[in-house]
ZAMARGU-4260 file (C-alpha; in steps of 0.2 Angstrom, whole numbers, plus 5000, padded with zeros to 4 digits):
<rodrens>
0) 5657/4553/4955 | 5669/4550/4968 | 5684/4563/4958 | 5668/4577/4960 | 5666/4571/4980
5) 5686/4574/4982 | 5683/4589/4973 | 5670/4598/4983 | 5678/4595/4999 | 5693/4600/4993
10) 5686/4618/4987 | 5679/4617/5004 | 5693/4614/5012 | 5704/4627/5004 | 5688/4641/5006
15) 5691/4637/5024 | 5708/4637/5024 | 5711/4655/5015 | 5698/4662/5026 | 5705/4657/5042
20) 5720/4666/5035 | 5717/4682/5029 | 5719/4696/5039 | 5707/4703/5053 | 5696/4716/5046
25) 5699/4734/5051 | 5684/4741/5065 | 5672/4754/5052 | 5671/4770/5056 | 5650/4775/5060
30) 5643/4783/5044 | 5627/4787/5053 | 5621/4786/5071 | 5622/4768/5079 | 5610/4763/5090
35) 5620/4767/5109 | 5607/4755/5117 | 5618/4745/5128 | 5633/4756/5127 | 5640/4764/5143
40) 5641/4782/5148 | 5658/4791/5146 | 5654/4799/5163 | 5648/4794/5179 | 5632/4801/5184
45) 5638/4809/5198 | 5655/4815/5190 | 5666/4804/5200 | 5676/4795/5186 | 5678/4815/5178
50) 5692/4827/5181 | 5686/4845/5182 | 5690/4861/5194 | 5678/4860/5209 | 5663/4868/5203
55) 5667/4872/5187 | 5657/4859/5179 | 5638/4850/5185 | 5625/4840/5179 | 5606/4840/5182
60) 5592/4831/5174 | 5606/4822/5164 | 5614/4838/5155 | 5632/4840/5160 | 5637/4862/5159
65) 5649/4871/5164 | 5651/4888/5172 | 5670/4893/5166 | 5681/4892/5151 | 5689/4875/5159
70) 5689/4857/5151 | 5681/4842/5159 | 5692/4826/5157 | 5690/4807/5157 | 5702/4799/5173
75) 5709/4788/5159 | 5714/4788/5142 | 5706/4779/5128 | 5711/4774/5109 | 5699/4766/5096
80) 5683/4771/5100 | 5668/4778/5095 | 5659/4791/5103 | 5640/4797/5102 | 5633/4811/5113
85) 5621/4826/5111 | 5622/4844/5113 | 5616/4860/5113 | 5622/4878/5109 | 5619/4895/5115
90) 5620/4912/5104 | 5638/4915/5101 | 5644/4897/5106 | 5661/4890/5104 | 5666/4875/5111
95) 5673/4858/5108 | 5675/4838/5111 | 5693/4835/5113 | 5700/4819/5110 | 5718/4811/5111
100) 5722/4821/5123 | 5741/4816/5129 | 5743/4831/5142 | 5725/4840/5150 | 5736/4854/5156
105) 5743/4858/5139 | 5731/4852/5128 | 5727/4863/5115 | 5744/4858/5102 | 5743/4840/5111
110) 5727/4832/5105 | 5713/4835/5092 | 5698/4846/5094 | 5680/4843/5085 | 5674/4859/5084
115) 5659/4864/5090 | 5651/4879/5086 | 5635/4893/5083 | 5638/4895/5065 | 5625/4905/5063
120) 5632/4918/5075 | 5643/4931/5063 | 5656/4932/5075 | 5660/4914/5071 | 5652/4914/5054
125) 5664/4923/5047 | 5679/4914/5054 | 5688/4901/5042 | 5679/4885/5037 | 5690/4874/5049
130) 5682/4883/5064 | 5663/4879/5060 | 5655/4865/5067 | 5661/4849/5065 | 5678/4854/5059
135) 5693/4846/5064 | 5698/4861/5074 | 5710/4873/5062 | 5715/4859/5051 | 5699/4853/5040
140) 5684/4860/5037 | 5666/4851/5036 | 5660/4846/5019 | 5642/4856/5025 | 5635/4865/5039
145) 5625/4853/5047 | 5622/4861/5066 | 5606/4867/5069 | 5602/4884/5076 | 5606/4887/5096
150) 5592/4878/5107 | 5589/4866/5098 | 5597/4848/5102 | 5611/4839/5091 | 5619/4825/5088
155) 5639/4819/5088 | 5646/4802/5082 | 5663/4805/5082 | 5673/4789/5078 | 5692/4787/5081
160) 5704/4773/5074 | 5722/4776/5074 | 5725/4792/5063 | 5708/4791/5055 | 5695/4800/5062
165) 5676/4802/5055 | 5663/4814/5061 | 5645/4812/5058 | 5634/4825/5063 | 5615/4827/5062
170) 5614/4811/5053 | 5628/4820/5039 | 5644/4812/5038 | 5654/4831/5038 | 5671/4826/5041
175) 5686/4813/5038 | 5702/4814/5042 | 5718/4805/5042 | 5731/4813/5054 | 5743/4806/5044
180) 5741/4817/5030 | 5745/4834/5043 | 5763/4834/5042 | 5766/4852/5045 | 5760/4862/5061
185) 5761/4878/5050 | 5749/4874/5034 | 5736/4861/5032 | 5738/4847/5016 | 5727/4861/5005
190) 5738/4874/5008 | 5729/4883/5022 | 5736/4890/5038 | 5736/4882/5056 | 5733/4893/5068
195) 5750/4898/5075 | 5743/4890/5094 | 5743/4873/5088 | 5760/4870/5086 | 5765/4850/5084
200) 5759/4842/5067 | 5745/4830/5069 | 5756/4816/5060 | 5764/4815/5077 | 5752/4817/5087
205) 5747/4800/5100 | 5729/4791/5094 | 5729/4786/5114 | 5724/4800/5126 | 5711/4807/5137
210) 5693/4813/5129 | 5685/4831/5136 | 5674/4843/5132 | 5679/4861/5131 | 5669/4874/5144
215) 5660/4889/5145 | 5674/4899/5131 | 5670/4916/5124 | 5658/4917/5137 | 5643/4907/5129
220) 5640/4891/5139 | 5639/4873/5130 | 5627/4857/5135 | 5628/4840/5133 | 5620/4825/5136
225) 5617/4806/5135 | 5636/4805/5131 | 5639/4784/5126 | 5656/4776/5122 | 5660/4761/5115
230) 5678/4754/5115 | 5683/4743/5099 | 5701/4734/5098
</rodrens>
């Protein structure tokens, strides 16, 4: 009896031991929409922790527009996060939330763009897949089309974690990505071409960098709304 007593504790002991050793388990990536209740607001109400051309940008009854093809930036930078927000198109919309973001005033080859879009608009239903919504901007396409028609509200859960970043959209998980893989600035990892304006490979891209949202381009404005962040280390 007492051998089986030594015994027990020391299969306790050593279950204890190995789990205080094994590594720290890696933050998961959102695979639907978490409940943001509790979470803070990217943005200040009032814009004040934003960086914008005057005018460019408003809110009112808590939808953030804007009123020119300029982006709205955070003042800071952020890495390892997740993201939730909602938004809305118009006919012929093309817009985008921005992440990584190491320079605002050169930002399109020096970040990553999750592309948002009216795909059911033929102009931009007849671009290449990595420009419909939820794309990884010009790199990697959705795995579905999951936006709804213009007017109507949607939802984002955009999570970032080092290279990896995963895109759920309308309750669909529609993109995953490891920046890693994107060792060319010319041709994506299947074989598709970059556009020639996003010029610096992803694989060397920073995963720390400003977050923003892309204005009123092609001349269809963008809305969003109840825009949450949650910081993980």
């Amino acid at each position: 009896m007492k051998s089986m007593r030594i015994s027990f504790f020391a299969l306790v002991l050593g279950t204890i031991f190995l789990a205080a050793c094994a590594p720290p388990k890696e933050p998961a990536a959102a695979l639907t929409h978490p409940d943001v209740s509790g979470w803070p607001d990217l943005f200040a109400a009032d814009l004040s922790n934003a960086e914008f051309p005057a005018g460019g940008w408003t809110v009112a009854d808590g939808v953030l527009t804007a009123s020119e093809d300029q982006a709205i930036w955070t003042a800071r930078d952020y890495e390892n996060f997740t993201l939730d927000l909602e938004f809305r198109t118009a006919p012929g919309t093309n817009s985008g939330v921005i992440v990584y973001a190491s320079d605002t005033k050169d930002w399109i080859p020096n970040s990553v763009e999750i592309q948002i879009a009216d795909d059911f608009a033929e102009e931009w239903a007849k671009e290449p897949a990595t420009w419909h919504c939820g794309a990884i901007f010009g790199h990697l396409a959705p795995t579905k089309s999951a936006v709804k028609k213009p007017g109507e509200w949607n939802r984002f859960t955009i999570t970032c974690l080092g290279q990896k970043i995963t895109v759920v959209l309308n309750g669909e998980k529609v993109t995953e990505m490891d920046m890693s893989l994107w060792t060319s600035a010319k041709t994506n990892p299947d074989g598709s071409e970059i556009p020639a304006w996003l010029s610096r490979p992803f694989a060397e891209l920073a995963t720390k960098g400003r977050i923003g949202f892309q204005g009123k381009h092609a001349g269809a404005p963008i809305f969003f709304r109840n825009i949450k962040i949650k910081e993980m280390k």
